[in-house]
C-alpha distance (Angstrom), angle and dihedral (degrees) to the residues before:
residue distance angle dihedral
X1 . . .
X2 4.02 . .
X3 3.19 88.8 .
X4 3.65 90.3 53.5
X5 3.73 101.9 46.4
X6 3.91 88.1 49.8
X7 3.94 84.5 59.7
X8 3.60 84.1 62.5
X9 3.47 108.4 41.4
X10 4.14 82.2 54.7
X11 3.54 93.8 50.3
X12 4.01 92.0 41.6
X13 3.73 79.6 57.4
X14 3.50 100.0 43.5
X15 3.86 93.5 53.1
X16 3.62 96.0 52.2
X17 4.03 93.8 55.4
X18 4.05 88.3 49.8
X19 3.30 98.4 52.1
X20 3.60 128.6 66.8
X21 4.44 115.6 -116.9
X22 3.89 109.0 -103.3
X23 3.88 112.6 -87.7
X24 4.12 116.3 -145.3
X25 3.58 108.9 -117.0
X26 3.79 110.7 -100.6
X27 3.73 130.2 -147.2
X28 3.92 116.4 -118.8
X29 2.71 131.5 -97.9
X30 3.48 113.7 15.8
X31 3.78 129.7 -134.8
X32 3.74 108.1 -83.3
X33 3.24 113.1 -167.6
X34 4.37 135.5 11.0
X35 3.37 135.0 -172.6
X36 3.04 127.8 -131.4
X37 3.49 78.7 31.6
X38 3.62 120.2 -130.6
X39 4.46 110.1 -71.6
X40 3.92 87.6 5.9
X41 3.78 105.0 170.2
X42 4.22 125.3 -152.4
X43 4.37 94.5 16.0
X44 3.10 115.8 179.9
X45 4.29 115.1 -94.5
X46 4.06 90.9 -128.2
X47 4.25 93.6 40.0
X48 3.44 110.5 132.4
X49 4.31 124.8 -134.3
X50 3.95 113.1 -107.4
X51 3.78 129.7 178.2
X52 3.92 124.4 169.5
X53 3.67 126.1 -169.1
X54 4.36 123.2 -152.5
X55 4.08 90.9 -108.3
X56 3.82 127.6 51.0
X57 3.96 119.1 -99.4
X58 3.80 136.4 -139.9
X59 3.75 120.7 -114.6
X60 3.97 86.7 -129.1
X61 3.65 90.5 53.0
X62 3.92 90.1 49.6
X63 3.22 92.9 50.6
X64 3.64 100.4 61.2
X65 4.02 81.9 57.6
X66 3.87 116.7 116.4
X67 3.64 125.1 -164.6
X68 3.52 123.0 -161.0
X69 3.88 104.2 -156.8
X70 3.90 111.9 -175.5
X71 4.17 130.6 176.7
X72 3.15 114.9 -158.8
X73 3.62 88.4 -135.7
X74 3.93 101.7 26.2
X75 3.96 101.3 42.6
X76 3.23 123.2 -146.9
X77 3.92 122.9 4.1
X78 3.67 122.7 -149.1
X79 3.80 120.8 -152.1
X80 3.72 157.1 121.5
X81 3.27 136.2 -50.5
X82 4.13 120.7 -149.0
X83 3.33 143.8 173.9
X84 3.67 120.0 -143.3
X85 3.73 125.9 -130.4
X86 4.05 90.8 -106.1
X87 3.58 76.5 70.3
X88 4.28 84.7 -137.1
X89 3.85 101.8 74.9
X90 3.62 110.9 73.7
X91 3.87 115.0 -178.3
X92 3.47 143.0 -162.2
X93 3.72 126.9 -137.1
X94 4.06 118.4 -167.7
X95 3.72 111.8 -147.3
X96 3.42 96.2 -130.8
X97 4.45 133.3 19.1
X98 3.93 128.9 -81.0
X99 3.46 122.6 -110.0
X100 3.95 118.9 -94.1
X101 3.75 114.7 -105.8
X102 4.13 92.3 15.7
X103 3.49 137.8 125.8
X104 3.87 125.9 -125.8
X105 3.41 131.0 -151.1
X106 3.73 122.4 -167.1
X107 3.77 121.4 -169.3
X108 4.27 119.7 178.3
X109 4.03 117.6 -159.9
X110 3.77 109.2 -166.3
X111 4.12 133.0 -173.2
X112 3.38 101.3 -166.4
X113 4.26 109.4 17.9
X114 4.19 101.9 65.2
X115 3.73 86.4 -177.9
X116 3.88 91.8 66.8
X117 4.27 96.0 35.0
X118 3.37 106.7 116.0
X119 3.95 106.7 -4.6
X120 3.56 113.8 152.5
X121 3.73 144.0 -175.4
X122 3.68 157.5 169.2
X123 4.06 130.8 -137.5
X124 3.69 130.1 163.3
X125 3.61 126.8 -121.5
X126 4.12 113.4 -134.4
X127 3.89 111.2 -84.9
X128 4.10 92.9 -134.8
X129 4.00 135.9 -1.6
X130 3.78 110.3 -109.1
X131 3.98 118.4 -169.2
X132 3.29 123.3 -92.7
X133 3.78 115.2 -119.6
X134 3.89 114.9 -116.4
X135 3.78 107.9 -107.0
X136 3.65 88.6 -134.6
X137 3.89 97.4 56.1
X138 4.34 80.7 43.0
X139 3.98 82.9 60.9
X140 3.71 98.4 43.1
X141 3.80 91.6 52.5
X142 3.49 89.3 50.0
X143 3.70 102.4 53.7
X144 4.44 91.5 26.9
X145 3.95 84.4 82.5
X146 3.94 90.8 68.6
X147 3.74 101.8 35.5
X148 3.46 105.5 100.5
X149 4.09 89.4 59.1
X150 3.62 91.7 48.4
X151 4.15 121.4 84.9
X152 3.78 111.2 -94.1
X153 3.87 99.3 -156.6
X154 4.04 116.8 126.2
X155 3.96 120.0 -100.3
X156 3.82 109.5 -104.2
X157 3.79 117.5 -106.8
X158 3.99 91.3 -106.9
X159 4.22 139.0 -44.4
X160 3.64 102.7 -139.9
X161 4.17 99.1 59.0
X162 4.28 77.4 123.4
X163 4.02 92.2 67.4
X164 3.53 100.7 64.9
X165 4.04 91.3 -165.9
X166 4.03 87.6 68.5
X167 3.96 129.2 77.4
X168 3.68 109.7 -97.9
X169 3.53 95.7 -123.1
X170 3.91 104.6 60.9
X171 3.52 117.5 148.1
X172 4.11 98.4 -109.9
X173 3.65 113.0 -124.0
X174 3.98 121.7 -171.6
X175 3.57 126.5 -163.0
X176 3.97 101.6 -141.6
X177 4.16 86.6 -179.3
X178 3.53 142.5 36.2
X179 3.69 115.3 156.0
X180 4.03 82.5 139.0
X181 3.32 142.2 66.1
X182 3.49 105.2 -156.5
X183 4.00 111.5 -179.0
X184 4.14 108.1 -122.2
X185 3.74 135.9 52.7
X186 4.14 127.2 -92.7
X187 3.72 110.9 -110.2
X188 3.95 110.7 -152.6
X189 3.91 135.3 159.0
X190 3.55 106.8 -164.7
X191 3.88 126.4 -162.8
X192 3.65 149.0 173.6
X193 3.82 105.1 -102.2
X194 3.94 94.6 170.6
X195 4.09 85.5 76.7
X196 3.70 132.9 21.0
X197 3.67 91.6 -115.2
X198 4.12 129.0 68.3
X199 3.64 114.7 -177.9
X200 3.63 98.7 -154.2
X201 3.67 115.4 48.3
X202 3.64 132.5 -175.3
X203 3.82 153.1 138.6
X204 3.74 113.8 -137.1
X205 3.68 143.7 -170.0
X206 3.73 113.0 -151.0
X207 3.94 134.5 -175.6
X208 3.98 133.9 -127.7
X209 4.02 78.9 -76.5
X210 3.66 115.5 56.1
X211 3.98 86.6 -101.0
X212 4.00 120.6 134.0
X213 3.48 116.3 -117.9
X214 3.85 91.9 171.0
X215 3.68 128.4 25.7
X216 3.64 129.9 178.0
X217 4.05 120.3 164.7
X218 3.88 120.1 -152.5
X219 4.01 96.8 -162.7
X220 3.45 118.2 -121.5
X221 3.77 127.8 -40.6
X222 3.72 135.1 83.1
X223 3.46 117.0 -39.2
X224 3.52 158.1 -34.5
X225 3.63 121.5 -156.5
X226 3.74 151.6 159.6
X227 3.94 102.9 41.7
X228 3.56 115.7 172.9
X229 3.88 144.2 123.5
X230 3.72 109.0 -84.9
X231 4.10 97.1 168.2
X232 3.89 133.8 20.0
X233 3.65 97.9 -87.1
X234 3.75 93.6 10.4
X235 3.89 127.8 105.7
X236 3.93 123.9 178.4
X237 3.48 140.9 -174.3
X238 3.72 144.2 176.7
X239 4.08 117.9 -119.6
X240 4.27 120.2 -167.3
X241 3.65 95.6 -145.8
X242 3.57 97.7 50.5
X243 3.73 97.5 46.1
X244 4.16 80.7 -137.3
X245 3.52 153.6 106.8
X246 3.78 124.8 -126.0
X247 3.34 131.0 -145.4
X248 3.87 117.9 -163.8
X249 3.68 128.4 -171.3
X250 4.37 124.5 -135.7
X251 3.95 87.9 -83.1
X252 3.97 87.0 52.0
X253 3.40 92.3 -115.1
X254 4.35 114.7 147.0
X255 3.99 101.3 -113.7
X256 4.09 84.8 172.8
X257 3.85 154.7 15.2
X258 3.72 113.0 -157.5
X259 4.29 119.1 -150.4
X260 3.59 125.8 166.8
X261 3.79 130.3 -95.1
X262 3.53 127.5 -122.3
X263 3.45 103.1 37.5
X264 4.14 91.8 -63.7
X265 4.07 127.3 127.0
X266 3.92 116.1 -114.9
X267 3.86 116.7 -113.9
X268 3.73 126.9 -132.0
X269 3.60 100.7 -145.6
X270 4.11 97.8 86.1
X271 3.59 132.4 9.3
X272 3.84 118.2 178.8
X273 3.98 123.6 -179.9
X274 4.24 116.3 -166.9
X275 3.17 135.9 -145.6
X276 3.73 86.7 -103.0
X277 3.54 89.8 69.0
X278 4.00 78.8 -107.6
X279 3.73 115.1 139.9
X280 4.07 124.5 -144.7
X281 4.14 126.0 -163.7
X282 3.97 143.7 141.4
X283 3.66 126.7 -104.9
X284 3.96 122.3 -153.9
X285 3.65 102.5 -145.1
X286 3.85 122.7 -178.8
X287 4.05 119.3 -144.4
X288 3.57 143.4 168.8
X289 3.58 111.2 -88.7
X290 3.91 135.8 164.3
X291 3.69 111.3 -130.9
X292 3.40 106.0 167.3
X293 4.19 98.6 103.0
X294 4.12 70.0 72.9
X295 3.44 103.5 51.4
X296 3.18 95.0 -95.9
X297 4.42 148.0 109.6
X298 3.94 116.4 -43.5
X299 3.87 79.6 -136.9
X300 3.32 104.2 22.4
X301 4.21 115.1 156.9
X302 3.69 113.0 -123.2
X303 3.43 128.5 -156.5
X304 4.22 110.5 -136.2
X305 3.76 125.7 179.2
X306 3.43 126.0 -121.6
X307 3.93 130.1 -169.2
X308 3.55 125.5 -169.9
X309 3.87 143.6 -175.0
X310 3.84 118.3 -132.8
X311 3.92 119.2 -155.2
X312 4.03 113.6 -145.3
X313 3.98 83.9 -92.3
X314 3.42 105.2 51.9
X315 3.95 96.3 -94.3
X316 4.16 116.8 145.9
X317 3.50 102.7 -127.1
X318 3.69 100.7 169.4
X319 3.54 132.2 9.7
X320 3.96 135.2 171.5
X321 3.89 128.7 -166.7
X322 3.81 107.5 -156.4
X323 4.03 87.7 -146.6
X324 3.55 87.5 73.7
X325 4.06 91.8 52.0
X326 3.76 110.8 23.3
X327 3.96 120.1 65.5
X328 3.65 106.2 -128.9
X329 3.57 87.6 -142.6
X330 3.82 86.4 71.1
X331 3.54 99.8 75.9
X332 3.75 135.0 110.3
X333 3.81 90.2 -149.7
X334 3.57 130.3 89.6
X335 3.54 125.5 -83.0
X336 3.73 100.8 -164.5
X337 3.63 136.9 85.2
X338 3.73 142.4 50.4
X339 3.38 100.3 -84.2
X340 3.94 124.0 92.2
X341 3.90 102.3 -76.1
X342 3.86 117.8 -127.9
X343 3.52 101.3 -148.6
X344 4.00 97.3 162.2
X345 3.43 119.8 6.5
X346 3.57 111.3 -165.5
X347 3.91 123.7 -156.6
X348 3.61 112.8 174.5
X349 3.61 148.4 9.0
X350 3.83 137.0 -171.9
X351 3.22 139.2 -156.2
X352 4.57 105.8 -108.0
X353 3.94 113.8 -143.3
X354 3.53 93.6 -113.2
X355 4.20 93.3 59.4
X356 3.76 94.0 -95.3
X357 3.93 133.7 123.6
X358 3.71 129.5 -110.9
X359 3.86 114.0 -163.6
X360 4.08 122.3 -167.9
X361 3.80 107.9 -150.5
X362 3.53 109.8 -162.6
X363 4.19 99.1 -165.0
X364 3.58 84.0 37.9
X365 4.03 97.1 52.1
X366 3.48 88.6 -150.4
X367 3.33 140.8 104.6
X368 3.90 122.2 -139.6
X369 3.88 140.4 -155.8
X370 3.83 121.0 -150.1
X371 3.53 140.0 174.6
X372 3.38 107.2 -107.6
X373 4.09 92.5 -162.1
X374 3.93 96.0 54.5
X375 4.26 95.7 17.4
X376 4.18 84.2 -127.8
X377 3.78 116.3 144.3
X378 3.86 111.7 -105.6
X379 3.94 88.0 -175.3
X380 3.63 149.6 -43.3
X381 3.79 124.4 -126.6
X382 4.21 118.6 -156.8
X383 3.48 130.7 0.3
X384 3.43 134.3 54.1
X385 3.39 94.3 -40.4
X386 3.55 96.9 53.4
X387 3.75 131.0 149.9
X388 3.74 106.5 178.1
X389 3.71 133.3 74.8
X390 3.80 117.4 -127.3
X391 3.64 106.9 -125.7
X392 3.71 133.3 -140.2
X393 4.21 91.9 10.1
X394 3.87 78.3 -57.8
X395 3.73 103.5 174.0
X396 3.49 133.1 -123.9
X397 3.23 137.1 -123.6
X398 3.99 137.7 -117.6
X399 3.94 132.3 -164.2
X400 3.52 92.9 -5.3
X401 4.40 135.3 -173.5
X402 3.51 144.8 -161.5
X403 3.78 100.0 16.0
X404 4.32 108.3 -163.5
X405 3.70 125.6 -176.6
X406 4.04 101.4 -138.6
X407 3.85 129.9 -142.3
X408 3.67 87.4 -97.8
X409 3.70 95.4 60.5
X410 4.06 93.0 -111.9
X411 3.91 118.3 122.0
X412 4.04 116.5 -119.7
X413 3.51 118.7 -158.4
X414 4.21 138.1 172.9
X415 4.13 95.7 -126.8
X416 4.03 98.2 -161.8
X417 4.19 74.8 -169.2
X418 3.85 92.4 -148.2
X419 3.71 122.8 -177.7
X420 3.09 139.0 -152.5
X421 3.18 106.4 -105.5
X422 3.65 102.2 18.5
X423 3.67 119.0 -98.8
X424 3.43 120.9 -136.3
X425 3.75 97.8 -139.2
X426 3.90 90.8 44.1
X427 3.61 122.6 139.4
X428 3.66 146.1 169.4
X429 3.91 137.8 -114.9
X430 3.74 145.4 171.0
X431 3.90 106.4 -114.1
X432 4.21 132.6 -145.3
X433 3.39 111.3 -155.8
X434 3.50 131.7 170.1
X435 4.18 126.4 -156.8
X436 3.82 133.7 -155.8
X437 3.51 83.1 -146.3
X438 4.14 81.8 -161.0
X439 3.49 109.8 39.3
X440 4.17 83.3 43.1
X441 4.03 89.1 -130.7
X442 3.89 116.5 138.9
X443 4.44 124.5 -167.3
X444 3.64 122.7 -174.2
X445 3.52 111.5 -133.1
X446 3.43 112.2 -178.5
X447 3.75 135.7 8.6
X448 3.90 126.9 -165.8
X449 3.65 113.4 -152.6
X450 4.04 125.0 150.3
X451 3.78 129.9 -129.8
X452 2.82 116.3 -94.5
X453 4.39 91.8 37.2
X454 3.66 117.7 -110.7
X455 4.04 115.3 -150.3
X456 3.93 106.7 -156.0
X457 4.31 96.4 -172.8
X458 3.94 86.6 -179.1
X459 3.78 136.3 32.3
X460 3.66 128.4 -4.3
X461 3.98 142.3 139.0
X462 3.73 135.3 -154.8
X463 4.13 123.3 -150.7
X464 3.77 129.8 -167.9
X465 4.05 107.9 -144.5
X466 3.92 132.9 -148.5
X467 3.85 91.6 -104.1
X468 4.22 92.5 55.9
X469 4.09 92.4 -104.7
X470 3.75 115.3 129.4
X471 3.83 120.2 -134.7
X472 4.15 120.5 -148.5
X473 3.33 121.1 -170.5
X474 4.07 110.4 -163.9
X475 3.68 102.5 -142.7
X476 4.17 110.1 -156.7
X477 3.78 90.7 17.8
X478 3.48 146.4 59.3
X479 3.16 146.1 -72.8
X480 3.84 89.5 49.9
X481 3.77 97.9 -148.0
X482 3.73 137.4 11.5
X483 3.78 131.3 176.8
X484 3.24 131.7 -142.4
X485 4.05 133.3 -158.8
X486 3.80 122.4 -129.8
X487 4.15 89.9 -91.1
X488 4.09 88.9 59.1
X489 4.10 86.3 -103.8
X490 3.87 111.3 142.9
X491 3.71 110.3 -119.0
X492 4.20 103.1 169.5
X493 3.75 130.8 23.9
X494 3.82 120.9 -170.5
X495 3.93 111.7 -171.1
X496 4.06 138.3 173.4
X497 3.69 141.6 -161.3
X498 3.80 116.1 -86.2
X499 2.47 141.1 -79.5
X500 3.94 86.8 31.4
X501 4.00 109.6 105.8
X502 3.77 127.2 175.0
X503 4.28 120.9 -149.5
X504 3.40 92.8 -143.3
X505 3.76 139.4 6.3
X506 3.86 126.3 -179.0
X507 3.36 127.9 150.6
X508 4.25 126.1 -123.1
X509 3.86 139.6 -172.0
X510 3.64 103.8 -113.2
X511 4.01 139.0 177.1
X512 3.92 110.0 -167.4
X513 4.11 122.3 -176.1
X514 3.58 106.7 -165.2
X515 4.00 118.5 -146.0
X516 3.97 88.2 -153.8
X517 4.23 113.0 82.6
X518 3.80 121.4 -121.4
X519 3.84 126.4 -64.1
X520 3.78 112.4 -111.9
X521 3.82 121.2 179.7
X522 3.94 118.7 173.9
X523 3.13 112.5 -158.5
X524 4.41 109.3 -170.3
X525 3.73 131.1 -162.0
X526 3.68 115.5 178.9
X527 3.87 112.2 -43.6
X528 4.11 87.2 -18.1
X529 3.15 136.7 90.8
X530 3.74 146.1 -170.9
X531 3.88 125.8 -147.0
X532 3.88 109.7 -163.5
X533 3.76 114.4 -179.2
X534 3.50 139.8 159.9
X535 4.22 136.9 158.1
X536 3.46 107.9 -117.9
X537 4.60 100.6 -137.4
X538 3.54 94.6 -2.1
X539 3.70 100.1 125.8
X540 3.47 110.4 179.4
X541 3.92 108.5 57.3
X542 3.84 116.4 126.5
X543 3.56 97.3 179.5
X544 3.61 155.6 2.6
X545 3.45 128.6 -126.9
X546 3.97 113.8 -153.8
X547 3.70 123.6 -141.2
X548 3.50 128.3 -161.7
X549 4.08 139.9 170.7
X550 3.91 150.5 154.2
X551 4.00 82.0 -119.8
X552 3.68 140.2 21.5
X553 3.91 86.4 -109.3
X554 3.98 102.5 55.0
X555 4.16 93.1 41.2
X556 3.81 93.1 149.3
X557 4.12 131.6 -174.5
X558 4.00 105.1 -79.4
X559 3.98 96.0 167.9
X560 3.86 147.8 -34.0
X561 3.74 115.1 -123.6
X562 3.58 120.8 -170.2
X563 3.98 116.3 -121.3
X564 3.58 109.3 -117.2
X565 4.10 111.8 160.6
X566 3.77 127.9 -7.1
X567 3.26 103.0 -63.1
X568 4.66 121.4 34.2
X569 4.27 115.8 -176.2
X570 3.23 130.4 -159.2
X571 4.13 127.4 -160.8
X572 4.01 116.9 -145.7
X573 3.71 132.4 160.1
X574 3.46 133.7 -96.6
X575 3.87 103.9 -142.7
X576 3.85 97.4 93.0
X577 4.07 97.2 4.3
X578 3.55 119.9 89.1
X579 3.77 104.4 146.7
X580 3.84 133.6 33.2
X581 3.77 147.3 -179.3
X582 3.77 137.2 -171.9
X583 3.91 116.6 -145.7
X584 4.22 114.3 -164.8
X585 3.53 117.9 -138.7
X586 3.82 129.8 -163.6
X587 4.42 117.9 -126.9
X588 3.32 74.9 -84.7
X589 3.40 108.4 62.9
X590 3.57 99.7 -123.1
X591 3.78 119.3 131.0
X592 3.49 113.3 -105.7
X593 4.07 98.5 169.3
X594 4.29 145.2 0.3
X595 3.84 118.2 -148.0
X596 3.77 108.1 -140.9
X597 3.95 116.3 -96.5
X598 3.18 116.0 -82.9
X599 3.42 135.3 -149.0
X600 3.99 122.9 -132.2
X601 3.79 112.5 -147.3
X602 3.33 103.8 -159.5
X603 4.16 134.4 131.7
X604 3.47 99.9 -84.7
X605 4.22 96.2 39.8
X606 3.95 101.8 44.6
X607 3.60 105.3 73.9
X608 3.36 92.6 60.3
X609 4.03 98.3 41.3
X610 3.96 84.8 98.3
X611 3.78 96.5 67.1
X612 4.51 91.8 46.4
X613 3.65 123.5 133.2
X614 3.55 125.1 -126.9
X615 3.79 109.8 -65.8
X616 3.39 119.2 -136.9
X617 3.75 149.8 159.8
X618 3.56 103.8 -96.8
């Protein structure tokens, strides 16, 4: 019998080694993503509560949802309870702010969603408010580093004062070479960066030429920056005395003005707008933040970068803070000092093939990979955090912008290649480089870099284009924009005055139809005069048909003169002409536009200007 029940006690033993302990049944699929995430330090007062779940929800089953939102110093918070149009994020929004300094606990009880019963979590609310750093003192820091290596001469008042259809005070642009003709038009917004205050601002289109296609002035002030085409039919650009970005439609119209959610201030550096209609961009937000484990202040301000996801009404559907992903102590910047610490610096972000997010981190000198369902980091490419190995003595890069996954799968990126300290033989370059994503290996395969070198320290962007040409803009020196052909040749060069930079410059296919008529300006000399007109965006006029009469009732068809730059003239006589219009046509020879009717002062038409109808556009 002993021997017997030790037979069992060994097998009893033996069983529970071979088989696996019990699991409890869990609920799928589990929440993927929560923000505030769970033990999130220094949120935001005004930040909203999100939760999303794998598989898409019912607005009758959110609406059985209750949250139980609690500050530890505020009590209980009241709100609303959404569900965004992913139909997977539903979010939370408290009637009123969270306490400084407390803690918040959020608990959901649900009926009918078992993923959401009972989930539960913790977040703390920022301990103080620190300002926010003006975005245009954040720029001049940026480029102040470079400026004693840069020409100090004053921008000229304008270079188009010949067209008389243009403001006089265009920036002048010069093509200095065109051994391409690369379909598209260059999109720049140059400013003064050697003040904080350009009197002439504007975003412009320009052709193969130099010549505006698309001009839109700003006034005076800081800056404008970051015009480009983000959607077909969609243009957008970033304006300092708004604090926004601006979305225009083909007739130039403003369709939107982007801010941030949750109480945070929109960045310029990167502006993205989906198919969805959703819209993607950073957000330089200063906290509290002890640095001194780093050498540096007790109470030291940092500078963290947040990204966020807009729905088409405004709702935050995803949001990552790059505190809760990035070591500080991976930064090339300085951590010391009173003033607000830019430890990362981000500058753009596009949209991977597979759905996720790729960040470039400028203080970081790295660019990283995250999941934009869950916010996790899938990797990080250069700097200190790096996880690849350069290839082939492939080099690496420094500072970088504008990182762009190609057709081809291989990353492009404008490497401003700063060092610390500055070199005096450093330069910049837009860099190829492609990534066993797997085996974590990375090879540059082509660079594109002029001769003789240009060193961009701030700003800059690099494009791929339809026809295999790459497109570098230069950022906080000149020339603004040069192309290159597949063989790293340079085929077009645009270029300014100094000290007139541009942050980005890329060039885009475009067709713009104008709501405002045709610009006609007669200019008369004796019993002459000149018609100059031109359509400032309209991009699909072939022609223009000139009208001319005694009266604004017998205008009749004088000539058709085809449209070959900005601005086309035309010379008539006075003797029996005393008013004329130009109408634009498409190839087609459809009527796409009428100029008003304009008067012609010359000897034989002013003494009689006093008795003149109404003019009009008809």
């Amino acid at each position: 019998m002993r021997q017997l029940f030790g037979c069992i006690c060994i097998l009893i033993v033996v069983l529970s080694f071979s088989f696996p302990p019990r699991q409890p049944a869990q609920a799928a699929p589990l929440v993927e993503y929560r923000n505030p995430a769970p033990f999130s330090k220094a949120v935001n007062p005004t930040n909203t509560i999100a939760i999303r779940l794998g598989p898409s929800l019912s607005k009758a089953a959110v609406a059985t949802l209750e949250f139980q939102v609690v500050g530890s110093r505020s009590g209980l918070h009241p709100g609303e309870v959404v569900l965004a149009e992913d139909q997977r994020t539903v979010i939370f929004k408290p009637t009123s702010p969270f306490a400084l300094g407390e803690t918040v606990r959020v608990a959901i009880k649900s009926s009918d969603i078992a993923e959401l019963d009972q989930q539960t979590w913790s977040f703390e609310v920022v301990e103080r408010l620190v300002e926010q750093t003006d975005q245009v003192k954040r720029l001049q820091a940026e480029l102040a580093t470079d400026r004693t290596n840069q020409p100090q001469s004053e921008q000229p008042s304008g270079g188009n004062q010949t067209l008389r259809t243009l403001p006089f005070n265009l920036p002048p642009l010069t093509v200095t070479l065109t051994i391409s003709n690369t379909p598209g038009y260059i999109f720049v917004s140059p400013f003064r960066w050697q003040s904080n205050y350009t009197p002439n601002r504007y975003i412009l289109m320009v052709d193969n030429t130099g010549t505006p296609i698309y001009h839109q002035g700003g006034g005076p002030g800081n800056f404008l920056l970051d015009f480009r085409k983000v959607a077909e039919n969609r243009l957008t650009y970033y304006d300092s005395l708004t604090f926004r970005y601006h979305v225009l439609n083909e007739h130039y119209q403003e369709v939107g003005r982007y801010q941030a959610g949750n109480g945070y201030q929109i960045d310029y550096h990167e502006f993205l707008l989906q198919p969805n209609g959703h819209a993607i961009f950073m957000i330089y937000a200063n906290i509290p933040y002890d640095l001194s484990p780093y050498g540096g202040e007790a109470n030291a301000t940092l500078t963290e970068l947040v990204l966020q996801e807009l729905d088409t009404v405004g709702n935050v559907i995803f949001q990552w803070r790059s505190i809760e992903h990035i070591p500080v102590y991976d930064t090339s910047h300085s951590l010391l000092g009173t003033a607000p610490v830019d430890y990362i610096h981000g500058n753009a972000i596009d949209v991977d093939t597979d759905g996720n997010w790729l960040i470039s981190s400028r203080h970081t000198d790295e660019i990283t990979k995250i999941n934009r369902q869950t916010g996790a980091v899938i990797w990080r490419f250069g700097g200190e955090g790096n996880q690849f190995q350069f290839l082939e003595n492939s080099p690496r890069f420094f500072h970088q912008h504008d990182i762009r996954r190609l057709e081809n799968g291989n990353l492009l990126l404008f490497n401003n290649w700063n060092s610390l300290p500055p070199a005096a033989d450093a330069f910049s370059m837009a860099m190829e480089y492609q990534l066993d994503e797997t085996r974590k290996t990375a090879r540059l395969v082509q660079s594109f870099r002029t001769n003789p070198d240009q060193y961009g320290i701030a700003m800059g962007s690099a494009q791929r284009l339809s026809n295999g040409n790459t497109g570098v803009g230069w950022g906080s020196t000149r020339p603004l924009y040069t192309e290159f052909n597949p063989q790293g040749e340079p085929v077009f060069e645009l270029t300014t005055a100094a000290p007139m930079v541009s942050y980005r410059a890329k060039r885009f296919e475009w067709e713009g139809e104008p709501l405002w008529p045709p610009t006609l300006v007669p200019e008369s000399n004796g019993n002459t005069t000149t018609l100059y007109y031109s359509w400032n965006g309209a991009t699909k006029v072939a022609d223009y048909q000139v009208y001319t009469g005694a009266t604004t009732a017998t205008l009749s068809l004088q000539n058709t003169t085809p449209k070959t730059s900005f601005e086309t003239s035309t010379l008539v006589t006075n003797s029996d002409h005393c008013f004329a219009q130009v109408r634009a046509r498409d190839s087609q020879g459809t009527v796409l536009g009428s100029s008003p009717i304009a008067f012609l002062a010359s000897d034989t038409c002013t003494p009689n200007r006093m008795y003149l109808p109404a003019l009009t556009t008809e």
